[in-house]
N, C-alpha and C positions, 0 to 999 in steps of 0.2 A: 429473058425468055426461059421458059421453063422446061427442063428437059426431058425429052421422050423417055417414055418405059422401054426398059430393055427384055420385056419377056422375064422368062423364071430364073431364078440365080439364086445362091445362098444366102443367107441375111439370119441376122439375131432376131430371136423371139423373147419375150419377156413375160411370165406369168407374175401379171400381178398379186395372185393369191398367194403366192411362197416369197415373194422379196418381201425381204424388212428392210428397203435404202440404206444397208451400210455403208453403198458406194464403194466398194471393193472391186467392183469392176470396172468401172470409172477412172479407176487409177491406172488398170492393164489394158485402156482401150487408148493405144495412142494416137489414133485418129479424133479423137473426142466427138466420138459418135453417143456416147452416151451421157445422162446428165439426170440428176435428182430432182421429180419433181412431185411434188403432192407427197413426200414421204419416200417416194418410188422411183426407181431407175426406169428412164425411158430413152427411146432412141428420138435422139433431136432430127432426122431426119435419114431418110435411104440410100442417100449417094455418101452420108460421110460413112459406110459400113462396110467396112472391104468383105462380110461375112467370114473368115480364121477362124475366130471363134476364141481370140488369144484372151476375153474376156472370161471365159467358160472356167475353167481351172479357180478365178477367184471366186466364185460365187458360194456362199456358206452351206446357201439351203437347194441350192439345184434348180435356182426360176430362169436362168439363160439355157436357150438349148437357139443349137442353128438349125433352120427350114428352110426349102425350098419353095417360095411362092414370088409373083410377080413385083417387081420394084425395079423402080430408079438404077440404071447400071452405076456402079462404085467411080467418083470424079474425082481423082487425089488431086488434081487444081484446086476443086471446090477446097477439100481437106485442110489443104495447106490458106488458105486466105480464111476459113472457120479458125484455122488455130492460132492465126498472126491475130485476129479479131478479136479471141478471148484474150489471149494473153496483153493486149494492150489493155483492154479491160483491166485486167489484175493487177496493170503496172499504172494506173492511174491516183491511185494513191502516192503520194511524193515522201520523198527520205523526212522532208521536214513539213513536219504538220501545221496548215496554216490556221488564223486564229477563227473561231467558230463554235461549234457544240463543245464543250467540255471535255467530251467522252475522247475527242481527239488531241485534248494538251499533250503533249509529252511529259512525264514528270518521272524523277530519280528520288526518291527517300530514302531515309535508314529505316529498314523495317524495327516496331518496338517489339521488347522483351515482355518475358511473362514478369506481372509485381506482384509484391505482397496486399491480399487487402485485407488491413489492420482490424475490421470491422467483423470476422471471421474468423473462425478455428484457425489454427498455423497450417493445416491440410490443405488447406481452401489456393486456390492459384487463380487469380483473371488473369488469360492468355489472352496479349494484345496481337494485332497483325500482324505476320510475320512478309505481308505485301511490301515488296522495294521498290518497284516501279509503274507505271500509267502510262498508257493504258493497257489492257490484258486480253483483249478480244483479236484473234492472229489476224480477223481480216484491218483492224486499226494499228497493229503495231508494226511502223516500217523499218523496210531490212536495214536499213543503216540507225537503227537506235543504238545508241552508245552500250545501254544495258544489255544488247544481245554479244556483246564483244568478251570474248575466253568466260561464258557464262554454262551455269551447270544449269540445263533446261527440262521444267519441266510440260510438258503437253499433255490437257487435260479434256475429257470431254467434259462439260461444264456442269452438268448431272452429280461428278465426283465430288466437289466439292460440298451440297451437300448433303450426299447421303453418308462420306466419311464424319464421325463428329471431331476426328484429330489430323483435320487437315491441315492446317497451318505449323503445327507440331512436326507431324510425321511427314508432311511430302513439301511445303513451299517453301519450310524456314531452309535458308541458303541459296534461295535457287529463283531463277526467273520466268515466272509463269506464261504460258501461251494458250486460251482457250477457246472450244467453240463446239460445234454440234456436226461431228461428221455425218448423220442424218439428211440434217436438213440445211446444210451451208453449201458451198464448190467447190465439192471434192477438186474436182480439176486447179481450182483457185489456191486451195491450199499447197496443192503438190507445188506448182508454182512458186508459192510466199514461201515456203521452204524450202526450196530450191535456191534462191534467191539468196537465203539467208542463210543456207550454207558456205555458197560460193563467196560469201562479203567479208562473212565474220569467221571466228575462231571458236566451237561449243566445242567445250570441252566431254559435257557429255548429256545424256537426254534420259528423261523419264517420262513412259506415255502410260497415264493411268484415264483405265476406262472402265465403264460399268461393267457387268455381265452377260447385261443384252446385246445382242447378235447385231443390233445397227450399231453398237458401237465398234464395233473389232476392227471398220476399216482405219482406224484414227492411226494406230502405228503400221499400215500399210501405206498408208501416208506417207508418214515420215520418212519410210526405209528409201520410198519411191525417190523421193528428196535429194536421201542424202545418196541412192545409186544415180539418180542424174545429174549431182552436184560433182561424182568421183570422190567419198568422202564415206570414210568409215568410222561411226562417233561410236563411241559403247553407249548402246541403248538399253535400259531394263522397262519388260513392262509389267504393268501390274493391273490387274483384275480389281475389281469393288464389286461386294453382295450387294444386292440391293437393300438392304436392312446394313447396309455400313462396314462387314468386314471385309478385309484383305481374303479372296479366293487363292489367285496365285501370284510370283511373280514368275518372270524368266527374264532373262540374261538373252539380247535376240543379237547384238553383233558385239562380236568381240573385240 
C-alpha cells in the first residue's frame, strides 16, 4: 500500500541544468536516495530522503539545494530493505566467474615488453600491452580475483586510456587496471565493489586517473568512500588527463 503524504517537510532538489552526473553525491547520500540516471543525479524516490542535505557539500557545481514542499514522510524501514536490495544486486556477481560471454573469463598473463622493429630506424619502439589480467571492467572483475591480491591498483575512468597516447607506458605497466564511467555506471555499486575488495585483499596502493571533466571527479570519491568503509588507509595518487592528452595534475590524497 502506498504511503500517505505527510504535508511539507524538507527534501533535495535537483537542477537538472547545473548537474554534470559526477555522482559525487551519490556517494554522501547514505540512504541511497539518489541514483544516476539519463547522465543525471535524481532522487529514486521521497521517503528514501531524510532531507540533511549530507549530499550538498559534494556537489561541484551547486545543482542540490534542500526545499520545502510536499512529499512522502522519510521511512528508514523502507531505507534499510532499499539498501539490503541494491546491495544484493551488487553481490550477485560471484568470486568465480562461470563460463559464458568471454568478457567474463577470468584470465592472468604476463603483460609483453616494448621490441625492436628491425624494419625501422633504431629510434623507432612498437610498445606491446602492458595488460596482466581479464577482465578490466570493476563491475566484472570479482573481489576475490587472485590478481587483485598485494596489487598496485590503478582506477581509471575509461575516457583516460584514450586520450593518454602513453598509457600503457606511463600508468598500467606494473599495475592492475580497474575501469569504468563514474557518469554513467552505480556510483552506489562501485563504492560497494570496492568496499568489498578492500576488505578481502591486501592493495598495496592505488592510482585513480581521470579526465578533466567535472563528471569525472567523482571516480576517486569513490574510492576514498571504499577504502573509509573498508577502515583502510591505501596511499592513493590521483591524476588529471587534458582532454588533448596531457598530465594537468597529480596529488598525493591519502597518506
Amino acid at each position: 500500500m502506498e504511503r500517505p503524504m505527510n504535508g511539507v517537510r524538507k527534501i533535495i532538489e535537483i537542477d537538472d541544468g547545473l548537474c554534470n552526473g559526477c555522482g559525487a553525491c551519490i556517494v554522501s547520500c547514505i540512504e541511497g536516495a539518489l541514483q544516476i540516471a539519463d547522465g543525471k543525479a535524481k532522487l529514486v524516490a521521497d521517503k528514501y530522503c531524510d532531507g540533511l542535505g549530507a549530499c550538498l557539500g559534494e556537489c561541484p557545481t551547486g545543482a542540490l539545494r534542500v526545499v520545502e514542499r510536499r512529499a512522502e514522510e522519510f521511512d528508514e524501514e523502507a531505507v534499510k530493505h532499499h539498501l539490503a536490495e541494491h546491495k544484493e544486486t551488487a553481490q550477485q556477481m560471484p568470486d568465480t566467474l562461470p563460463c559464458g560471454c568471454p568478457s567474463t573469463h577470468l584470465q592472468t598473463f604476463a603483460p609483453k615488453i616494448p621490441i625492436q622493429e628491425s624494419s625501422h630506424p633504431s629510434s623507432y619502439m612498437r610498445t606491446e600491452s602492458a595488460l596482466s589480467h581479464w577482465p578490466v571492467q570493476i563491475r566484472l572483475v570479482p573481489v576475490g580475483a587472485p590478481f587483485l591480491q598485494h596489487a598496485d591498483l590503478l582506477v581509471i575512468a575509461d575516457c583516460t586510456a584514450v586520450a593518454y597516447p602513453d598509457f600503457h607506458q606511463d600508468f598500467l605497466n606494473g599495475k592492475v587496471v580497474l575501469m569504468g564511467c563514474p557518469k554513467f555506471d552505480d556510483v552506489q555499486g562501485y563504492v560497494e565493489k570496492f568496499t568489498d575488495i578492500f576488505r578481502r585483499t591486501t592493495i598495496r596502493s592505488i592510482t585513480a586517473l581521470v579526465m578533466e571533466v567535472p563528471c569525472c571527479q567523482g571516480l576517486p570519491v569513490i574510492v576514498k568512500k571504499a577504502m573509509d568503509d573498508a577502515g583502510k588507509a591505501i596511499p592513493m595518487e590521483y591524476v588529471v588527463i587534458r582532454l588533448q592528452g596531457g598530465i594537468l595534475k597529480k596529488e598525493q590524497l591519502v597518506a
